[in-house]
N, C-alpha and C positions, 0 to 999 in steps of 0.2 A: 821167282826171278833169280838167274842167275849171280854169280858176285859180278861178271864183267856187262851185264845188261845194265842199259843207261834208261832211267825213269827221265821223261820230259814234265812230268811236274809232280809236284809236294803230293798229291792224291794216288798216283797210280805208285809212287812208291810206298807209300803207308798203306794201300789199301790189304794186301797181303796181310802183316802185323794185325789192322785193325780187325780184319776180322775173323783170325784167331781167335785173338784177344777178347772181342763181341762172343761168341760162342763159351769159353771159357767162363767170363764174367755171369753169364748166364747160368750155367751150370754153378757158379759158387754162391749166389743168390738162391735157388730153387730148393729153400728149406721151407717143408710144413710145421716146423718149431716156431715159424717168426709170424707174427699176429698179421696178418693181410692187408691191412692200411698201412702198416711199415714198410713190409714185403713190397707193396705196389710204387710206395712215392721213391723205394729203394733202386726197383726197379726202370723206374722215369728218371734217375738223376745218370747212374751208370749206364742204362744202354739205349742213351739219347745218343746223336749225332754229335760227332765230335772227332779230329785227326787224331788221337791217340797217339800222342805223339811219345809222352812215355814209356808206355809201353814199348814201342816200338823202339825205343832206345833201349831197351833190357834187348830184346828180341834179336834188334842186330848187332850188339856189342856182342849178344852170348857167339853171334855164327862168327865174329871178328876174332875175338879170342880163341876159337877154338881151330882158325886155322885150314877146316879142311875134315878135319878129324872129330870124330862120334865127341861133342859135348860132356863136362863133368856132370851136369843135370839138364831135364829139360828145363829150359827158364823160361816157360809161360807159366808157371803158377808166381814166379815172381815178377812178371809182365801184369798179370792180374792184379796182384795188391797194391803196388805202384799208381795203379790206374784209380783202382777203388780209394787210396789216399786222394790222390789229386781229384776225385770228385767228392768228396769229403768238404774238401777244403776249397771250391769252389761254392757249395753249399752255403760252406759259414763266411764264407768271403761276401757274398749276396747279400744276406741276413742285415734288418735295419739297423741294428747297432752295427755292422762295419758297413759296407760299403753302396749299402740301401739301392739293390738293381734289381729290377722286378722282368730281366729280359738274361738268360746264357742259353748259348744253343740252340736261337732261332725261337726259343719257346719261354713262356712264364716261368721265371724261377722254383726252386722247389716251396720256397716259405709262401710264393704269391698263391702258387697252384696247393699247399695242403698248409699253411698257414704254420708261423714260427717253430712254436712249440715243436710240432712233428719237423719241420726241418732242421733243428738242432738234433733232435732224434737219429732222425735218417744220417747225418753228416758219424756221428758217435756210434755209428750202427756199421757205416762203411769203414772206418778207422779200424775199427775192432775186427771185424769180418778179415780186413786185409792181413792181420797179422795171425790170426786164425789159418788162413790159405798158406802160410806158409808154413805153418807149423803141421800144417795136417799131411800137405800134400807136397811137401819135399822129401824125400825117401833120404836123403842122406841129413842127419839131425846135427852136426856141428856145422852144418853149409845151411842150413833153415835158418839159426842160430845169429852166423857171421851176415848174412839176408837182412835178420829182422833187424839187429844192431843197425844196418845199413839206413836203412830205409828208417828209421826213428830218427836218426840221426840228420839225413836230409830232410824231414819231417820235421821236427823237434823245435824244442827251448831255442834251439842255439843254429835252428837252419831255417825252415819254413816259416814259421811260428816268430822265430825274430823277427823276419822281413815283414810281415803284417804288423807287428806291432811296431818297426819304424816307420813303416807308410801310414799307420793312423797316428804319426805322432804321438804317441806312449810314450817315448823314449827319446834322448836326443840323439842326434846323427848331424855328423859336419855339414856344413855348406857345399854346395855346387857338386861337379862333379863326386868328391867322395863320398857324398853320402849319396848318390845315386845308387851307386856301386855301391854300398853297402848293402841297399834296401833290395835290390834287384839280383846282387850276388846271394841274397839269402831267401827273397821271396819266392823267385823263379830259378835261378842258378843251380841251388842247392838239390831240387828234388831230380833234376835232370843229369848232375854230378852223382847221384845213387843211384839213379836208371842204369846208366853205363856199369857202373862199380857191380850191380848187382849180377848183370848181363857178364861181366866181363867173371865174377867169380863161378858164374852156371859152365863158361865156356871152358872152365880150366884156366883162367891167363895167370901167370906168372907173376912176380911184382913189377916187371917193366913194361908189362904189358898195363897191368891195373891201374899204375901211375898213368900209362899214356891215354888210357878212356877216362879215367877222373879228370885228367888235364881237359879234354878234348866235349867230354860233358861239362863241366863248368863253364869253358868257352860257348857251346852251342846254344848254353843257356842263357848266356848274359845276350847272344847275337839276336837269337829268337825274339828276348823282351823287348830291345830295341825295335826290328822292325813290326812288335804288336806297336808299340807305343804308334809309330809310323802311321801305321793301319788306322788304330783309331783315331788319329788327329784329322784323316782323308776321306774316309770309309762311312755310310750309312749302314742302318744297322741292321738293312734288307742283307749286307754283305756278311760286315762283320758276325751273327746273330746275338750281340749284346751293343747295351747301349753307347753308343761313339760318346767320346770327351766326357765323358763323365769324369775321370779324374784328373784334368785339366785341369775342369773347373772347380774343383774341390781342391787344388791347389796341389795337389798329389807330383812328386816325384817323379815325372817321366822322360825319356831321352827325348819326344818332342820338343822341348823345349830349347833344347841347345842348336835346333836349324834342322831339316830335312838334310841338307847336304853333310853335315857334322855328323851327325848320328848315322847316313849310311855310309861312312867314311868309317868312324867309331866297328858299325857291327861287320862292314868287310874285312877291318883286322882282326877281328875276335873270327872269325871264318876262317882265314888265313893261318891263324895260329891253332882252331882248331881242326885242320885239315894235315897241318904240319905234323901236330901229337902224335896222329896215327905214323908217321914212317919211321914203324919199328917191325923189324923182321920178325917174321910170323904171325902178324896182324894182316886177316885179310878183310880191308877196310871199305871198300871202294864203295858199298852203299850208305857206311856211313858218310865219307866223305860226299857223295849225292846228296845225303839229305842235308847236311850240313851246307853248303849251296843256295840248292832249293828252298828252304828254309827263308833267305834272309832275301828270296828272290820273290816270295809269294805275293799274294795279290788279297787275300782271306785267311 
């Protein structure tokens, strides 16, 4: 797809990215080192059905940053690890001790379908793998480097890994909106803020380039979580393919709660502002700006 070609929804413009990225992931699982019942539930977890939407935020931040002009790297091998994290972490997000859902992605979860044990496995197996792909297969070693840093970081203690442990209440977190935004800017936000970062360092972007995808991924991120939240307050789970209200009802943190009309008020200015980040000269943006859109316009 062109930069100036207009996707009419969230699928035809991921689908490009996604299946890349499907092919790719493929080839960085297809090791005869890894024991076969690993290999296989590894397999069912990453190249299930899914928008890849990550990825596809490496993918097109790297073609944003780079303007027009041959890329500093390819950035599908960090479109890859990105993805293989965020199924990782879907994994153990499922798993009975957090958030006991025996349905992502239309199908049995990986713990229902090959039972705990192996699903902590598999989750620890894709974590590791991902920062393996970048180490292996980034030809330039201080940009694999600045990559991995990235990506642990939205991952991490202090980005992904926080947000889970404020939304199972571990830890305290303000009332009302602020602690929404906490849990959401670092459950969801954070790994979509190192999508871009990482895309935008594959693309060559400068630092006012990098500032304006970190701005514009953190944004995407917080807008996104809002209309899941939407979705699942509306949505059966023939649509969504995991289980709806589930974390309503467990009391969970979500922009539901503050009105339909509130919260898509809330994620049209996170839209707005991340559509703004991008106008900076030499950022050719326009599919990110689509998806950014699209995104908050979806229906699944």
């Amino acid at each position: 797809m062109s930069e100036t070609a207009a996707a009419g929804t969230i699928g035809e413009l991921l689908r490009g990215p996604a299946e890349a990225v499907a092919s790719a992931i493929e080839a960085a699982l297809d090791d005869p080192a890894v024991p076969p019942p690993l290999a296989e539930a590894m397999r069912y977890v990453a190249l299930g059905a899914g928008k890849r939407l990550r990825p596809a935020l490496v993918l097109l931040s790297a073609r944003a940053a780079a303007g027009g002009r041959p890329p500093r790297a390819d950035p599908l091998p960090a479109a890859v690890a990105v993805e293989l994290v965020h199924c990782y972490s879907l994994v153990h997000d499922d798993l009975p001790a957090m958030d006991d859902d025996d349905l992502r992605r239309g199908r049995p979860t990986c713990h229902v379908r090959y039972g705990d044990a192996m699903a902590i496995l598999v989750g620890d197996a894709l974590l590791t793998r991902a920062f393996e792909v970048l180490a292996r297969d980034c030809p330039e070693k201080a940009l694999a480097a600045d990559l991995a840093a990235e990506l642990a970081a939205g991952a991490g203690p202090a980005g992904m890994i926080a947000g889970q442990v404020a939304d199972m209440a571990l830890c305290d977190v303000p009332d009302g909106e602020d602690g929404r935004r906490y849990i959401h800017l670092r459950k969801t936000a954070a790994l979509c803020r190192a999508a871009a970062r990482m895309g935008a360092l594959c693309g060559g972007a400068d630092d006012d380039a990098l500032a304006a995808l970190s701005e514009f991924g953190e944004c995407l991120g917080l807008a996104y979580q809002i209309a899941d939240d939407l979705l699942d307050a509306s949505h059966p789970a023939s649509v969504l393919g995991k289980t709806p209200g589930k974390d309503a009802r467990a009391g969970k943190r979500t922009y539901a709660e503050v009105g339909a009309c509130a919260a898509r008020e809330r994620a049209g200015a996170l839209t707005g502002r991340a559509c703004a980040a991008l106008d900076r000269p030499g950022l050719r943006a326009g599919q990110l700006r689509q998806l950014a859109v699209l995104l908050t316009r979806r229906d699944r």
